[in-house]
C-alpha positions in Angstrom: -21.3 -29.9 3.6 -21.8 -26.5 2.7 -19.0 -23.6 2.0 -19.0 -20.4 1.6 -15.9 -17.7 0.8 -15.8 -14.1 1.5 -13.2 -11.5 0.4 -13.1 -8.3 2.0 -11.3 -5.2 0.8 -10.2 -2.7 3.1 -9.1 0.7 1.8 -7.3 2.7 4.6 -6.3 4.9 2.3 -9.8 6.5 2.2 -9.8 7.4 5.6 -9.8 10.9 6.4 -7.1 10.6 9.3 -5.2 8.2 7.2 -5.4 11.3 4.3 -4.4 13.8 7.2 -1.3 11.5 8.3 0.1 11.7 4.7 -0.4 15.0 4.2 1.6 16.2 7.1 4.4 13.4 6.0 4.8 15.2 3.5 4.7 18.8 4.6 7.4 17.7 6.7 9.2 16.2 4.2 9.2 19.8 2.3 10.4 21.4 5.3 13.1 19.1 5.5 14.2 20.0 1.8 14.4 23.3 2.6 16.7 22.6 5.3 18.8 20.6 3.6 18.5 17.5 6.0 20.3 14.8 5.4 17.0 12.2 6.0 15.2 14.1 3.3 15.8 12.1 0.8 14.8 9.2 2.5 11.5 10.3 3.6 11.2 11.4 -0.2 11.1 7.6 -1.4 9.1 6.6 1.3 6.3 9.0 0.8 6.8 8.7 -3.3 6.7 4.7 -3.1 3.6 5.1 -1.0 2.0 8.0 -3.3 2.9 5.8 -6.3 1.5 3.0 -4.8 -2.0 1.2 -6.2 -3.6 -2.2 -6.6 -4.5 -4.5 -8.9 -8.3 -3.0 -9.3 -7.5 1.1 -8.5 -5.5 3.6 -9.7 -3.2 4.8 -7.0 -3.9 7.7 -5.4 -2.3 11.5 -5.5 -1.7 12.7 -1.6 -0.6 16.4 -3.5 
């Protein structure tokens, strides 16, 4: 019987909307700095653990 295998790799980050989306996340989060909201911080690590974010065969990518 035959087989075959297939691996796909999809890289949303590429996406210009995707790009757009971050970039505003983290506009607001600056915004929310100056401020001094509470949630700041929080929207800090989230956009930083995405931002530092990779995988095994990229290095991650710089939203900035």
């Amino acid at each position: 019987m035959a087989q075959s295998d297939i691996t796909m790799t999809v890289r949303i980050a590429d996406a210009e909307r995707f790009r757009l989306f971050v970039w505003e996340l983290t506009q607001l989060w600056f915004r929310m700095r100056l401020i001094n909201d509470p949630h700041a911080e929080e929207l800090e690590r989230i956009v930083e653990r995405f931002n530092d974010g990779g995988d095994d065969e990229h290095e991650p990518t710089r939203w900035r």
